[in-house]
C-alpha atoms as a printed R data frame, in Angstrom:
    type eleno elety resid chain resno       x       y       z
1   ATOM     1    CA   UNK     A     1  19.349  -2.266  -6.958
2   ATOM     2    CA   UNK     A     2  19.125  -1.445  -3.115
3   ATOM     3    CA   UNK     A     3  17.231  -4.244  -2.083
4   ATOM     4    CA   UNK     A     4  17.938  -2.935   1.924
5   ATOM     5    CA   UNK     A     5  16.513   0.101   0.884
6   ATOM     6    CA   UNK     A     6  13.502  -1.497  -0.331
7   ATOM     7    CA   UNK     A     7  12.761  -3.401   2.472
8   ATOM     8    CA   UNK     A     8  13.295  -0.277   5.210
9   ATOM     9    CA   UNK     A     9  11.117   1.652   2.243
10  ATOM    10    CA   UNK     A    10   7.920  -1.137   2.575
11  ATOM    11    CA   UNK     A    11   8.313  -0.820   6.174
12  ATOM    12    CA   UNK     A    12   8.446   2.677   6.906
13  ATOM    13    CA   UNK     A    13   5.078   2.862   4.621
14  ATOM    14    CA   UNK     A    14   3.381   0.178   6.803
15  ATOM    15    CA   UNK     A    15   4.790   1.678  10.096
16  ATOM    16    CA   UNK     A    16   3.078   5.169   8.949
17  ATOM    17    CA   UNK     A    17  -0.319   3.916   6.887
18  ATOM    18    CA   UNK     A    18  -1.003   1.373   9.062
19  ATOM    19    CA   UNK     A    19  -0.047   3.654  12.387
20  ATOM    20    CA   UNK     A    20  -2.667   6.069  11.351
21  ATOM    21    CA   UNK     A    21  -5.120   3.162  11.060
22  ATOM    22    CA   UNK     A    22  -4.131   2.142  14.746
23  ATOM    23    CA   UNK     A    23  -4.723   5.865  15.856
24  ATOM    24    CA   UNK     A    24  -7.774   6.448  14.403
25  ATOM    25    CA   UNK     A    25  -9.761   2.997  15.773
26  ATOM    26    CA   UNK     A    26  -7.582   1.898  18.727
27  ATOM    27    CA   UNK     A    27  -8.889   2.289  22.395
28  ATOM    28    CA   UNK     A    28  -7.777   5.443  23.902
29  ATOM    29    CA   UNK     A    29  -5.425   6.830  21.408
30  ATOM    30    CA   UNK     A    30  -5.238  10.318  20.821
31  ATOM    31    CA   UNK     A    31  -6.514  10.176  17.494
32  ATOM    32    CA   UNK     A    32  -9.423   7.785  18.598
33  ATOM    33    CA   UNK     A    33 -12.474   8.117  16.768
34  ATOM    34    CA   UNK     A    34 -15.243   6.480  17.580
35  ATOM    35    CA   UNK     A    35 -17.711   4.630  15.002
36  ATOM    36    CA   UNK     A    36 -20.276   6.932  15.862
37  ATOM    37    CA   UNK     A    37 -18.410  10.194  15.247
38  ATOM    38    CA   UNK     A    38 -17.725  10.992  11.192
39  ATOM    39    CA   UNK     A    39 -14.207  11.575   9.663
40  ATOM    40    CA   UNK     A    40 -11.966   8.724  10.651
41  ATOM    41    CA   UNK     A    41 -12.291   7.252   7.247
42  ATOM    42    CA   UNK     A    42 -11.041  10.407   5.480
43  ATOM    43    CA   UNK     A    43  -8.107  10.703   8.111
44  ATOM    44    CA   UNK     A    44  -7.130   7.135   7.127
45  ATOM    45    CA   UNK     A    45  -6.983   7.784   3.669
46  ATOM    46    CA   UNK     A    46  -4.721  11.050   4.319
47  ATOM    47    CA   UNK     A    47  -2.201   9.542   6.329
48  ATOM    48    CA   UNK     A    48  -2.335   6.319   3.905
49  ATOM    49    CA   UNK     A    49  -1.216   8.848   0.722
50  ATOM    50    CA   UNK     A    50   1.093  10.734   2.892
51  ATOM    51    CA   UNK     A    51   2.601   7.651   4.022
52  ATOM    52    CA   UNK     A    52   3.325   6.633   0.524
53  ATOM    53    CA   UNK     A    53   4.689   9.907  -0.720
54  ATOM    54    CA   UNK     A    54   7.562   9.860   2.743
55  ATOM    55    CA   UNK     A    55   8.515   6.283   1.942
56  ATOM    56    CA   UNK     A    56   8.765   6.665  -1.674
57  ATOM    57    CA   UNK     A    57  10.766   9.654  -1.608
58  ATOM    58    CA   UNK     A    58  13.300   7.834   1.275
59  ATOM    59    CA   UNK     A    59  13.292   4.781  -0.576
60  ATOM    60    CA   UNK     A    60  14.347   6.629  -3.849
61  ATOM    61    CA   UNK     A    61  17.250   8.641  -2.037
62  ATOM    62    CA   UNK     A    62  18.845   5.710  -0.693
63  ATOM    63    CA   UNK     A    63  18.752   3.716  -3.782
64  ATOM    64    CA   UNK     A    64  15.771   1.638  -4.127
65  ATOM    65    CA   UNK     A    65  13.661   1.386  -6.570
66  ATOM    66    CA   UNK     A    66  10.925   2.676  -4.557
67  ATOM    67    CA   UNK     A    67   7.957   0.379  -5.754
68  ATOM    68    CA   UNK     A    68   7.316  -0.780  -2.080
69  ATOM    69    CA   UNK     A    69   4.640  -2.949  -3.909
70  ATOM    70    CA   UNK     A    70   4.773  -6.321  -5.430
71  ATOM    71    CA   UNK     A    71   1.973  -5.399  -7.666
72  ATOM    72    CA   UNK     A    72   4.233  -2.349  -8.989
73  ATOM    73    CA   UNK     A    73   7.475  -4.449  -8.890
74  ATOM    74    CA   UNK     A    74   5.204  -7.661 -11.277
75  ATOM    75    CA   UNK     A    75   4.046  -4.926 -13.722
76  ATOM    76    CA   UNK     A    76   7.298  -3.151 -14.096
77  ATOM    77    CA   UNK     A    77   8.244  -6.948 -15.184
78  ATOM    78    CA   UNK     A    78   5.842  -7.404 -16.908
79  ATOM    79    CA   UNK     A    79   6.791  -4.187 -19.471
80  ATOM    80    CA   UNK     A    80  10.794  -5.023 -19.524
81  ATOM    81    CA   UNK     A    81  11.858  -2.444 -17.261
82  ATOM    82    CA   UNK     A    82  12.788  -5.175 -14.194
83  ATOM    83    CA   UNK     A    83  14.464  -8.940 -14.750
84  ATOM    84    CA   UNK     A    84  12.353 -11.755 -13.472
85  ATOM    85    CA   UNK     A    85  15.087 -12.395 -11.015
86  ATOM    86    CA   UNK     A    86  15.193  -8.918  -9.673
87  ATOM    87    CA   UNK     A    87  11.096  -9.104  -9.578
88  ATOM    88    CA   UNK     A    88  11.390 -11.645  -7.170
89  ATOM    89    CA   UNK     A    89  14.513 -10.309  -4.865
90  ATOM    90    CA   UNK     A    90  12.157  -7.000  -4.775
91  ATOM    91    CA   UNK     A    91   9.137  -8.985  -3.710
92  ATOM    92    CA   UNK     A    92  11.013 -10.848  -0.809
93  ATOM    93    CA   UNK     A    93  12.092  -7.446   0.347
94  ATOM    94    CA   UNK     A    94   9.220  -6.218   0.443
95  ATOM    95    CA   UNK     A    95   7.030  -8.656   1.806
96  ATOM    96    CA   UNK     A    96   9.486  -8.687   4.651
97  ATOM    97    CA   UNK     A    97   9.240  -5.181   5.086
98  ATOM    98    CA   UNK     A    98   5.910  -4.911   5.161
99  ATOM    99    CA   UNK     A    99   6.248  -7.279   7.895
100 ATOM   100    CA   UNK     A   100   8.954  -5.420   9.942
101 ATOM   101    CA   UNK     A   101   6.635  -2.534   9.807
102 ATOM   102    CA   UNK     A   102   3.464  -4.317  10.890
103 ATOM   103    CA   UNK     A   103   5.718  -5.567  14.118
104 ATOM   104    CA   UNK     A   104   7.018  -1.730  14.529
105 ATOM   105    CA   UNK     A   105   2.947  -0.657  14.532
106 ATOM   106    CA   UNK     A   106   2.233  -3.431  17.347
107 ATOM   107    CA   UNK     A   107   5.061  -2.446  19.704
108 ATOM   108    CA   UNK     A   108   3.412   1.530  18.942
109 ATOM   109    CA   UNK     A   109   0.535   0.435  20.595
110 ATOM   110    CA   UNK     A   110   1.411  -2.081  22.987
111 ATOM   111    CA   UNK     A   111  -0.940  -0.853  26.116
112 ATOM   112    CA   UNK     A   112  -3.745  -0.641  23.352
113 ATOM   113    CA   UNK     A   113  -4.470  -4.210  21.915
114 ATOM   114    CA   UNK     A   114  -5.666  -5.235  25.295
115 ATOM   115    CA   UNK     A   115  -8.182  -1.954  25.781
116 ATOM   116    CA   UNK     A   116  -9.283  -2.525  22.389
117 ATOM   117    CA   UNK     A   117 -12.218  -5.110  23.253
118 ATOM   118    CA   UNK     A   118 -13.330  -6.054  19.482
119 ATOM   119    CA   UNK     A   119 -11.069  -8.505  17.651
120 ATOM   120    CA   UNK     A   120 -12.131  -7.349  14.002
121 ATOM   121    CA   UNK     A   121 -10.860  -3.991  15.100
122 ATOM   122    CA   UNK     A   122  -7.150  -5.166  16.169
123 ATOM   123    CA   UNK     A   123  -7.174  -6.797  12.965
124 ATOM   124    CA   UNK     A   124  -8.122  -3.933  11.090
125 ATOM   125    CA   UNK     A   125  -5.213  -2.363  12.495
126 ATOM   126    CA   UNK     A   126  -3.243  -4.918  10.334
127 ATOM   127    CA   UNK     A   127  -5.048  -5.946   7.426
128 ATOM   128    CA   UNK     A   128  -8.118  -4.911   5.630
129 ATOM   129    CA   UNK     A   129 -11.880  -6.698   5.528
130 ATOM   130    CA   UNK     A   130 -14.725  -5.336   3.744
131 ATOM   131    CA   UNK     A   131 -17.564  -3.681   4.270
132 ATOM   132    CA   UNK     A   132 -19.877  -6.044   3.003
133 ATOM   133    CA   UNK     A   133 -18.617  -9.882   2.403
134 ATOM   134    CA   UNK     A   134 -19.128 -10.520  -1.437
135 ATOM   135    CA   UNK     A   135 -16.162 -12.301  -2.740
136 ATOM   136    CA   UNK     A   136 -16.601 -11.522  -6.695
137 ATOM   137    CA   UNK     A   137 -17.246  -8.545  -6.218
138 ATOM   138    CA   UNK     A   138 -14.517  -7.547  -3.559
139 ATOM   139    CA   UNK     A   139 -12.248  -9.002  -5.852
140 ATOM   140    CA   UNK     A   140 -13.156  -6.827  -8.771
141 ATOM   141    CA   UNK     A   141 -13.078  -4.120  -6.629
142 ATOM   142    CA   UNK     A   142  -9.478  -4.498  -6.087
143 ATOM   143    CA   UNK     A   143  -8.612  -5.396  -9.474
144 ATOM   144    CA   UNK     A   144  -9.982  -1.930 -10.010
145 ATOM   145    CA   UNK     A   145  -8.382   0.131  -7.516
146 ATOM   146    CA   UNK     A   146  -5.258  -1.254  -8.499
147 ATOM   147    CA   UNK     A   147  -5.694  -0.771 -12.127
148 ATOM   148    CA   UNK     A   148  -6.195   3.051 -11.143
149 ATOM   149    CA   UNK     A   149  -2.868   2.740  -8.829
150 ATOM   150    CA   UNK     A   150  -0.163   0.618 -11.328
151 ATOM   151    CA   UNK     A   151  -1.604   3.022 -14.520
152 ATOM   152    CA   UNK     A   152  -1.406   6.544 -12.759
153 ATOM   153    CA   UNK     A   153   2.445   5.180 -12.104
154 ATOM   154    CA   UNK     A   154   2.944   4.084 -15.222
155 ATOM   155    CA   UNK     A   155   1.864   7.230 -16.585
156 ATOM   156    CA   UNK     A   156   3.771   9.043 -14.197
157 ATOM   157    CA   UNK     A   157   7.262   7.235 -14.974
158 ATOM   158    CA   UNK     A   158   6.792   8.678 -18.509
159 ATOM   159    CA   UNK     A   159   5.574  12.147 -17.406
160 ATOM   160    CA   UNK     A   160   8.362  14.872 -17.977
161 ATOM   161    CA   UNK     A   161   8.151  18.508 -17.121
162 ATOM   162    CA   UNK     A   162   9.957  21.442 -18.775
163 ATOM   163    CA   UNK     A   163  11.730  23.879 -16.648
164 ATOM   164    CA   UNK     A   164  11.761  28.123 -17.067
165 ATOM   165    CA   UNK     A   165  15.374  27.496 -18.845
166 ATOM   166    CA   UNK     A   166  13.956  25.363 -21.324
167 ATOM   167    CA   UNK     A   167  15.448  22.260 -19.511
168 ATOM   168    CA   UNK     A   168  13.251  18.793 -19.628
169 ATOM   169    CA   UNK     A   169  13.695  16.889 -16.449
170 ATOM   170    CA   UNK     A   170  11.597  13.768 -15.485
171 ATOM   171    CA   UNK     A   171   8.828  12.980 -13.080
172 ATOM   172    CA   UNK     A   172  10.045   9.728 -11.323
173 ATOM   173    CA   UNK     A   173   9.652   8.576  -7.638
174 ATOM   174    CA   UNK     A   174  12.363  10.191  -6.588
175 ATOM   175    CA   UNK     A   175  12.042  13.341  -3.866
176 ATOM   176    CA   UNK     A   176   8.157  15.598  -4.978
177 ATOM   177    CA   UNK     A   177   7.686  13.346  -7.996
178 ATOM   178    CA   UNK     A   178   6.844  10.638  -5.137
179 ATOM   179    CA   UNK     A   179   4.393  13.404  -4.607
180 ATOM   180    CA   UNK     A   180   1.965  12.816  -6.790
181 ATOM   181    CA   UNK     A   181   1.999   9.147  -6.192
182 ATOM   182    CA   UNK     A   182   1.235   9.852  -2.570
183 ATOM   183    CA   UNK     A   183  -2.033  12.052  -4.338
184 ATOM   184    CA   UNK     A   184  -2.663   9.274  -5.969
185 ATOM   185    CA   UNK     A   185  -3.192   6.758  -3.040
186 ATOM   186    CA   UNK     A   186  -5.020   9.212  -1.592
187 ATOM   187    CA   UNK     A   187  -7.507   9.462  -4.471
188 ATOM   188    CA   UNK     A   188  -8.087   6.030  -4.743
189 ATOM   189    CA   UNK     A   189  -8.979   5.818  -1.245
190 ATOM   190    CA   UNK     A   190 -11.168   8.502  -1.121
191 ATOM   191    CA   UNK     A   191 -12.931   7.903  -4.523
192 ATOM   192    CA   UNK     A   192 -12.621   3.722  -4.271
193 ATOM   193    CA   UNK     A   193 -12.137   2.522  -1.068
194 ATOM   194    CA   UNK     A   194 -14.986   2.035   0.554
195 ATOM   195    CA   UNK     A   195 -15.963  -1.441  -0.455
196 ATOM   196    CA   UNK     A   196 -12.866  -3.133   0.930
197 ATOM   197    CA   UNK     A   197 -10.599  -0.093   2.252
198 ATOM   198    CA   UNK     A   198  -8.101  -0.162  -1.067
199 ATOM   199    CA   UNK     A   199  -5.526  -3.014  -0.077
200 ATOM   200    CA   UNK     A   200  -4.023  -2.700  -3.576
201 ATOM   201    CA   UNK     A   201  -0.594  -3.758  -2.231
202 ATOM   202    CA   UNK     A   202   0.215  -7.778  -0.944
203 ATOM   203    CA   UNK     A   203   2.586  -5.958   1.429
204 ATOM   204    CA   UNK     A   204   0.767  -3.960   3.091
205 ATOM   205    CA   UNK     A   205  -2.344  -6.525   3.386
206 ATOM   206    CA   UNK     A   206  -0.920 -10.188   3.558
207 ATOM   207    CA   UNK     A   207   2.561  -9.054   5.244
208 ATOM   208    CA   UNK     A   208   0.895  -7.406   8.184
209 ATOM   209    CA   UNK     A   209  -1.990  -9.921   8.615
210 ATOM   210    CA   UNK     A   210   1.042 -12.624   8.614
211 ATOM   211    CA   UNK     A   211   2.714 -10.762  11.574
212 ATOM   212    CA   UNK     A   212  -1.327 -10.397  13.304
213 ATOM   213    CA   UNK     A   213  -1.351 -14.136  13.260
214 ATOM   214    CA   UNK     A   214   2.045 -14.707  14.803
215 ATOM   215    CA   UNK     A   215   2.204 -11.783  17.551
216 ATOM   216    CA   UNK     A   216   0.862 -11.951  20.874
217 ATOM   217    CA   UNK     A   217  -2.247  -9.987  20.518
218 ATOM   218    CA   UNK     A   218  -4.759  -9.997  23.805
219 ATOM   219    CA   UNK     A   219  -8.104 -11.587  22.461
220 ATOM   220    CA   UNK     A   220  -7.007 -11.492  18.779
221 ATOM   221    CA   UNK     A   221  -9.418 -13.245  17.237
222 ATOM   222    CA   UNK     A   222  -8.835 -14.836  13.737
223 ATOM   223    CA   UNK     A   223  -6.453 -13.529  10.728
224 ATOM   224    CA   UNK     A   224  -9.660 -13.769   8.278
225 ATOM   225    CA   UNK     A   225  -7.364 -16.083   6.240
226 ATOM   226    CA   UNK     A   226 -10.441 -16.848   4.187
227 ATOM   227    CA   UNK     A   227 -10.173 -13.029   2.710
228 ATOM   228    CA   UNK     A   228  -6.720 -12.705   2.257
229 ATOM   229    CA   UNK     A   229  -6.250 -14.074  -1.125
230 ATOM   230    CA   UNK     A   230  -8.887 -11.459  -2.685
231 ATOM   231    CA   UNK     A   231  -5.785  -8.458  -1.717
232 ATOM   232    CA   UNK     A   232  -3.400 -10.682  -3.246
233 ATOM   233    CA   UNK     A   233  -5.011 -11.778  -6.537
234 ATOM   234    CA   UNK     A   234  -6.716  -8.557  -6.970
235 ATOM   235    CA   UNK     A   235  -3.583  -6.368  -6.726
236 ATOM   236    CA   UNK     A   236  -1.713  -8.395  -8.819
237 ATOM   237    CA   UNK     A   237  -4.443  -8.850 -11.636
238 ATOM   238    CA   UNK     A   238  -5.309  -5.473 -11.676
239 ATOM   239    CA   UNK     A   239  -1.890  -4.489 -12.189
240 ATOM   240    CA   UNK     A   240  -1.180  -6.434 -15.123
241 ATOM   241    CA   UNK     A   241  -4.533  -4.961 -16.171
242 ATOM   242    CA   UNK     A   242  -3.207  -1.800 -16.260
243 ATOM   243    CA   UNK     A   243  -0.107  -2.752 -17.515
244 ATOM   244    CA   UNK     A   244  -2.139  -3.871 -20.852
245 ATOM   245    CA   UNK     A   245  -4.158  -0.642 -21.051
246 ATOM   246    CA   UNK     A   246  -1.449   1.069 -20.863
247 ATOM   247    CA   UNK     A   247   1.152  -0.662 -23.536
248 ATOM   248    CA   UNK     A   248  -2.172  -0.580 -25.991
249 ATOM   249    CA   UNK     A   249  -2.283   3.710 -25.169
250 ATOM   250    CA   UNK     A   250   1.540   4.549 -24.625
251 ATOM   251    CA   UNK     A   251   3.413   1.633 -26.280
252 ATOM   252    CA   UNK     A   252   6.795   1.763 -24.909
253 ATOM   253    CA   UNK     A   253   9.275   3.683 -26.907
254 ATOM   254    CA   UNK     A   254   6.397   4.303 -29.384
């Protein structure tokens, strides 16, 4: 198991997804667009499911496993298919990824923390908040969203396809079958995200909003610690939610 893979897979997917978020609500980027004008939500979720599909499909060519999730790598566990041990060393490399990448996406914009006057938007360039503050129900949110994410994997590392020459090959994370992963992000975003912008992955919510706290950011503001347990415990819930549906409709070499 490439755990260096891993880790350069979780941040390359938080350099890209969270870039995009920096270009879209950053002062003076290219990509700026303002709250008043309409489509920077829908360019968000694009570049957050292309982001996915580029690191999964490098991740998987130089070894890793290619979950760049801890909420993937605890239900993968959770069926059998990862040791405990290995769970954890995938976690670690992740988290730190995700943090590597969050530092990559503040040297990006270096000139552009200080023109960015509104603290809650430097930190959205890091770390999601949601729309409306409701605790219960911006956890269940998440539990959903990442019920949606950990099955449609799940169902995907069992999905095989059967060539013109008869030939059965399988759908795994590896080069376009990250593909439809990537899709799938993007779904969820589009169709789910709008209560709390679709965390669904401690890595690419608690990671970054580590490296926010610890980085010289020009009028900052606070981390929103108070929030950032409802990414972590909903991600991880929802995945073992789905991991459940899922044994109870597929049961593993049923």
């Amino acid at each position: 198991m490439n755990l260096a893979a891993e880790f350069l897979g979780t941040a390359l997917l938080v350099l890209l997804g969270n870039g995009v978020v920096g270009n879209v609500i950053l002062a003076r980027t290219k990509g700026q667009v303002l709250p008043s004008q309409p489509g920077g939500f829908f360019i968000i979720t694009v570049g957050w499911g292309l982001a996915v599909f580029v690191a999964a499909y490098c991740t998987a060519f130089l070894g890793g496993p290619a979950h760049l999730n801890p909420a993937v790598s605890v239900a993968m566990s959770a069926m059998g298919m990862v040791a405990r041990d290995d769970c954890v060393r995938l976690c670690l490399a992740q988290m730190t990824g995700g943090m590597f990448g969050a530092f990559l996406v503040w040297l990006l914009y270096l000139p552009h923390w200080r023109l960015t006057e509104d603290p809650r938007t430097k930190l959205a360039a890091f770390c999601n908040a949601p729309a409306v503050r409701a605790p219960a129900s911006n956890l269940l949110v998440e539990v959903i969203a990442a019920a949606v994410l950990v099955f449609g994997i799940l169902c995907l590392k069992e999905a095989q396809g059967t060539m013109d020459d008869g030939r059965t090959i399988s759908l795994d994370f590896g080069a376009m079958g990250a593909l439809p992963v990537g899709l799938l992000v993007f779904t969820i975003g589009i169709c789910l995200g709008g209560p709390t912008g679709y965390a669904v992955n401690p890595a690419r919510d608690l990671a970054p909003r580590v490296m926010h706290a610890l980085l010289p950011i020009p009028g900052k503001g606070s981390s929103d610690w108070g929030y950032a347990w409802i990414p972590v415990m909903g991600s991880i819930s929802g995945a073992l939610v789905a991991v459940a549906i899922f044994e109870a409709m597929a049961p593993v070499g049923g």
